[in-house]
C-alpha positions in Angstrom: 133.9 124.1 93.7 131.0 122.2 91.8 128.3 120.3 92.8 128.8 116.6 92.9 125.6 115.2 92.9 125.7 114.6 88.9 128.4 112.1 88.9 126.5 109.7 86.5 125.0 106.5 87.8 124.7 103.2 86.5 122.8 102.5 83.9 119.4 101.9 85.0 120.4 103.9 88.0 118.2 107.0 87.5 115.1 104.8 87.9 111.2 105.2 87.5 111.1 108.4 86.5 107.8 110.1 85.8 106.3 106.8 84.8 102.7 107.0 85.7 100.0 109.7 86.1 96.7 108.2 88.0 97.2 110.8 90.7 93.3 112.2 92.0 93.4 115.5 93.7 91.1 115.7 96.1 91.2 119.8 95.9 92.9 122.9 93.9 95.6 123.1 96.6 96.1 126.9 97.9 99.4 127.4 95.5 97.7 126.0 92.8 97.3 128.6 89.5 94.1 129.7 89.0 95.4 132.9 87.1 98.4 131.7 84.7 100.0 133.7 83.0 98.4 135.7 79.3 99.2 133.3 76.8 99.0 130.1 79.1 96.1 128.0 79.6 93.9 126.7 83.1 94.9 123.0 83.6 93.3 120.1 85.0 94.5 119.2 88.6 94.6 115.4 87.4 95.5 113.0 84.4 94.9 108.9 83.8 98.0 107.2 84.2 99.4 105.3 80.9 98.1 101.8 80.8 100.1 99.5 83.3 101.8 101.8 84.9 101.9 102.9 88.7 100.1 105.5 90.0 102.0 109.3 90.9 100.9 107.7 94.9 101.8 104.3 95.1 105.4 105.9 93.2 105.2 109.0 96.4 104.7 105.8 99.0 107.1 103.9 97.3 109.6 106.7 97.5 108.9 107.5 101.1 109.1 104.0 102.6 112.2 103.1 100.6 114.7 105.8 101.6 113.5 107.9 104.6 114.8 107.1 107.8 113.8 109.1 110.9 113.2 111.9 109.1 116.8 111.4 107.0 116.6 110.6 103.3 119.3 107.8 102.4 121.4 107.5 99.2 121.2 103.6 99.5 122.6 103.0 96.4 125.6 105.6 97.1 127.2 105.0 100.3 124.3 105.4 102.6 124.8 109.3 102.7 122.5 112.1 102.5 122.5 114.8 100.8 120.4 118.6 100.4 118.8 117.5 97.1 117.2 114.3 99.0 115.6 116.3 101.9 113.9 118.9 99.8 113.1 116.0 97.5 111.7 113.9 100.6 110.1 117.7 102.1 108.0 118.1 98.3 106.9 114.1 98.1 105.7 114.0 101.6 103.7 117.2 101.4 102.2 115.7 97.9 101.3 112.8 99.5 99.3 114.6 102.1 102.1 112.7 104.7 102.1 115.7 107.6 103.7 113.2 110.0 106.6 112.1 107.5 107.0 115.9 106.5 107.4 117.0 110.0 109.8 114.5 110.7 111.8 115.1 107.6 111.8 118.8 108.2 113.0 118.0 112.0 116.1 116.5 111.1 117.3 118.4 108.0 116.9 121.7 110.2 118.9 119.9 113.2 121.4 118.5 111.0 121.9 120.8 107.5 120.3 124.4 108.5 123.0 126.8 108.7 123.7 130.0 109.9 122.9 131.6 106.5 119.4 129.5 106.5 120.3 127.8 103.8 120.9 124.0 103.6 124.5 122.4 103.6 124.8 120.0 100.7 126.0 117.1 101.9 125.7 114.6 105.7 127.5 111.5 106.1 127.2 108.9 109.3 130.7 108.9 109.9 131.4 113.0 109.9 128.5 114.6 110.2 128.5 117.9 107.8 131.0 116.4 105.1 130.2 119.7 102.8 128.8 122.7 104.2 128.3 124.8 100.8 124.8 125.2 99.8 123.2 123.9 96.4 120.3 126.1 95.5 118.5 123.8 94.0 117.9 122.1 97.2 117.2 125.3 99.3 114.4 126.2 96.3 112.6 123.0 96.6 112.9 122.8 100.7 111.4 126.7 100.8 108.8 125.7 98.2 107.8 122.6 100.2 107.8 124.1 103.6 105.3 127.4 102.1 103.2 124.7 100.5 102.8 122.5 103.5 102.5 125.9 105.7 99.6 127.5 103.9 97.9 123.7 102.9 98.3 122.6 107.1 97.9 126.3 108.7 100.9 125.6 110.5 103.1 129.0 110.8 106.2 127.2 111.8 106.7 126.3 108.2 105.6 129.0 106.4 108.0 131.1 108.0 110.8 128.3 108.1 109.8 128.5 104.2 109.9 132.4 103.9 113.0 132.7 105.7 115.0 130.1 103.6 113.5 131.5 100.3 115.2 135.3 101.5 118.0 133.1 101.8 118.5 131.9 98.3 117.1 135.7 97.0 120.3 137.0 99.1 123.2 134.7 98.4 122.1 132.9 95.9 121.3 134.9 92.8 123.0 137.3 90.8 122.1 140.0 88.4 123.6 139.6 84.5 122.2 142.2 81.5 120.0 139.1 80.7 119.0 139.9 84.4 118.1 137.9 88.1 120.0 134.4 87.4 119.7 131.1 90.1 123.4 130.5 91.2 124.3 126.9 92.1 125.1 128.2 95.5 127.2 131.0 97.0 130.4 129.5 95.7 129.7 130.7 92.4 129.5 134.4 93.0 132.3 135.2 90.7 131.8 135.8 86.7 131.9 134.0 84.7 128.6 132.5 86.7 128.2 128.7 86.4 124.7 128.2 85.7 122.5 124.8 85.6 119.6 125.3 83.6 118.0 122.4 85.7 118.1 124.3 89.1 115.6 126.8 87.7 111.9 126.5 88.4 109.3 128.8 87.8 106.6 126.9 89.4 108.7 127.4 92.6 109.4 131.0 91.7 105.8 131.7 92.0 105.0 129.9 94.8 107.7 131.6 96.7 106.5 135.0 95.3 103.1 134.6 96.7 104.5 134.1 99.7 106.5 136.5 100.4 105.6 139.0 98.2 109.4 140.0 97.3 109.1 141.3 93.3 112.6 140.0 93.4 111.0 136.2 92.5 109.5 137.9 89.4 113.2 139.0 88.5 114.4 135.8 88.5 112.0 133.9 87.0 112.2 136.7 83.8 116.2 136.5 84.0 116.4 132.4 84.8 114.0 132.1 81.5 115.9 134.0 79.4 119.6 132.3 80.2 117.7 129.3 79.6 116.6 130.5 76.2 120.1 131.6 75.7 121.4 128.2 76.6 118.9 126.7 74.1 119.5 128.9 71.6 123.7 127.9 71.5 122.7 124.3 70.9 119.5 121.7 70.2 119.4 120.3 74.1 120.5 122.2 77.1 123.6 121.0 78.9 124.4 119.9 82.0 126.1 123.1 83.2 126.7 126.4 81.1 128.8 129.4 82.0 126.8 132.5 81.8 128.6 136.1 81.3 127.6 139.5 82.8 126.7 140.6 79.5 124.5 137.7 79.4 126.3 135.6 77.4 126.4 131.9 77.6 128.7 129.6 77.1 128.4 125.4 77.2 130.6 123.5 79.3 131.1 120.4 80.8 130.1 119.3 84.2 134.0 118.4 86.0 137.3 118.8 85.1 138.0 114.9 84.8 135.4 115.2 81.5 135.6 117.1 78.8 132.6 116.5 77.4 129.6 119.0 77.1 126.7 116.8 77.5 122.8 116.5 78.2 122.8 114.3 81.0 122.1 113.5 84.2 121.5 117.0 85.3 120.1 118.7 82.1 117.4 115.9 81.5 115.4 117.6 84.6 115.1 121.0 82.8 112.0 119.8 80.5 110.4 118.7 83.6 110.8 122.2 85.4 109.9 124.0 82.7 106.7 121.6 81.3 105.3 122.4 84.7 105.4 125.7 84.4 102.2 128.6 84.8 103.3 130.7 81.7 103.4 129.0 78.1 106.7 130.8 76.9 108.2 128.9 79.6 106.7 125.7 78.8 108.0 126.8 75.4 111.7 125.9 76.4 110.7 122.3 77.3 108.6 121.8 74.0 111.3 123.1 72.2 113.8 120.2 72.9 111.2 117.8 71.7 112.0 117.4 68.4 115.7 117.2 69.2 114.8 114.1 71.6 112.4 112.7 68.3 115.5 111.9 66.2 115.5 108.4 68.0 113.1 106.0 69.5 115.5 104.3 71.7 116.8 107.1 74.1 120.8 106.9 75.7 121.4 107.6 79.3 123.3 110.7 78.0 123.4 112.7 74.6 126.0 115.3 72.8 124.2 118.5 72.7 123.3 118.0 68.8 120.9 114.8 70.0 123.9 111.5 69.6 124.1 109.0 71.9 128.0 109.1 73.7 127.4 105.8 75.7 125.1 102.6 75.5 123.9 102.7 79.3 120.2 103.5 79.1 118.1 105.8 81.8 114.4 106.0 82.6 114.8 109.9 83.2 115.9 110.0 79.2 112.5 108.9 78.5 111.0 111.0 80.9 112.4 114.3 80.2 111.1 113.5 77.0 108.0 112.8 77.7 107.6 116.3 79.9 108.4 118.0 76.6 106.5 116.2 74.5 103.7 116.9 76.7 104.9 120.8 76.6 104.5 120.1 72.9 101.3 119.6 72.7 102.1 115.6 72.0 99.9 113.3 74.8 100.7 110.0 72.5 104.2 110.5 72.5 104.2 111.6 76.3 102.2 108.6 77.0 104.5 105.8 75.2 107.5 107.4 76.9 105.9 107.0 80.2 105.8 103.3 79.5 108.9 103.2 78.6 110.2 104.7 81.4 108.8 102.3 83.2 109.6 99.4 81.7 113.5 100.6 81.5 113.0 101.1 85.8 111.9 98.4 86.5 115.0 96.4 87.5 116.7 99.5 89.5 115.3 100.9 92.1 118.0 103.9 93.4 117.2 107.4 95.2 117.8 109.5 92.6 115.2 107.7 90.2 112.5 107.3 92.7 112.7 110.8 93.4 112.3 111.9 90.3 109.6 109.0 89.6 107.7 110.5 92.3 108.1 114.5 91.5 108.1 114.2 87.9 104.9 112.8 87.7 103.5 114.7 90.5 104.9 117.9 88.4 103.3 116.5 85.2 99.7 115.6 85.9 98.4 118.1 89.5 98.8 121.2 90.8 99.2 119.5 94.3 102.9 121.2 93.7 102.2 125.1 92.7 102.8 123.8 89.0 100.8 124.3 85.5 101.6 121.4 83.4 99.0 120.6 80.6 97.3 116.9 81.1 97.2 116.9 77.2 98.3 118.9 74.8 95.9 119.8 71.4 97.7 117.3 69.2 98.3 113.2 69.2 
């Protein structure tokens, strides 16, 4: 099975995405890195917002208020259902915001209603059946054990940290696999079989640390090494990652497209969130791989909703994540101008539609992009203009 989360949206669907900075960190959270990697550089734990553009808080508020519902976080704009991905998004935006109440009741549900036997998450909850899809997507279970270490260490509150620890054993045991490129993030425990399906935008190194220092399992170093070089390998078959690759035991990759229904190998939906992983990362090869799509994303200022892997638009629907997976590699690139002018225009192309899947990413992107709150390294500006 596949993941169906990726289906694209309309075409302002994926809305504010990463559009402001303004956020003020009131302290170097415990997560934070003090110590990144040789070859990476101490950042900042705050940025100024582009010019008329809403602050990383007002976008977490905005977020929270919108979709979260006693403790459930609603796809409003697709059915009213819920879904893994949301809660771990919902779990991360509420712990940015400092929101312990909101986080607590967020956490409440998702563990009454998703936790399974495994302790990972199932992937998808609707009114009407309950559990609709009980696989795992490890995207979601990496952001939820992130979250609930952050909030447990930040909040002193043991219940989470070892809610956190415990899920984050999880994903280590059924949801990785080892490939001569080595430790790899599986989409879920579905995908045990090689060839592997891989989604470079499930990886996250920021979260890879976090959980390491947590738990102390060297087996988070593993994957972050292996997850960075599949992702290299991925970059290194065409100019922008795709949405999902097929990765060999021998380590080599292969392109391929997201469903059976479309044969196209694109950088959508899914793919456009890998230069925001890997812009916040601690270690500057890693940022690397964001800055490296940069000049790909340059050929064009106007920016489709999705692109061939060679940079071409394939439809005339627009996205504000375009601009803001953009934007994180150009600010991997060392580019703060360019960053800053995509910002505004993710902004501007949000503006008219709201939807879950937009505001999330308005919210986390910028969060990623300009604090630490998140356990993340990304640069406020790069050297150049």
């Amino acid at each position: 099975m596949t993941r169906r989360n990726w289906i694209p949206i309309t075409a302002a669907a994926v809305a504010a995405v990463l559009v402001a900075g303004g956020i003020a960190v009131a302290a170097v959270h415990p997560w934070s890195a003090a110590e990144p990697d040789a070859g990476g550089v101490a950042t900042p734990t705050s940025t100024t917002a582009p010019s008329g553009t809403r602050s990383a808080a007002q976008l977490r508020t905005d977020f929270l208020d919108r979709y979260v519902r006693d403790g459930r976080v609603v796809r409003t704009d697709q059915g009213g259902d819920t879904v893994s991905e949301g809660q771990a998004y919902g779990l991360l935006i509420a712990y940015a915001a400092g929101d312990r109440e909101r986080f607590g009741e967020i956490w409440t549900w998702t563990k009454r209603h998703l936790l399974t036997d495994d302790s990972l998450l199932a992937w998808r909850w609707t009114k009407e059946d309950g559990v609709a899809d009980e696989q795992s997507a490890s995207d979601a279970d990496l952001d939820a054990a992130r979250a609930l270490v952050l909030a447990g260490a930040e909040w002193d509150d043991d219940r989470y940290t070892t809610a956190g620890k415990t899920m984050a054993g999880a994903v280590l045991d059924h949801e990785t696999a080892t490939t001569d490129l080595g430790r790899i993030l599986l989409p879920g425990p579905w995908a045990d079989s090689e060839p592997y399906r891989y989604d470079a935008s499930y990886a996250s190194p920021a979260a890879y640390r976090v959980l390491a220092r947590a738990t102390g399992d060297d087996r988070w170093k593993e994957l972050e090494a292996g997850s960075s070089a599949v992702t290299a390998a991925v970059l290194d078959k065409t100019d922008l990652p795709s949405d999902w690759s097929q990765v060999h035991a021998d380590g080599s990759v292969d392109p391929m497209p997201a469903s059976g229904s479309d044969a196209r190998v694109l950088y959508g939906y899914d793919a456009m969130r890998m230069p925001l992983r890997y812009a916040e990362a601690c270690s500057a090869p890693d940022r690397a791989l964001a800055a490296s799509i940069a000049p790909t994303l340059r050929r064009t200022t106007q920016l489709a909703a999705q692109l061939d892997l060679g940079g071409t638009a394939v439809t005339g629907d627009r996205s504000a994540l375009a601009y803001t997976a953009r934007a994180a590699a150009e600010q991997a690139a060392g580019s703060s101008r360019a960053a800053g002018e995509d910002l505004r225009r993710a902004d501007r192309t949000a503006a008219t539609t709201p939807t879950y899947y937009g505001d999330a990413w308005a919210a986390l992107g910028t969060t990623m992009l300009t604090s630490d709150v998140l356990g993340g390294c990304a640069t406020a500006a790069g050297g150049q203009s």
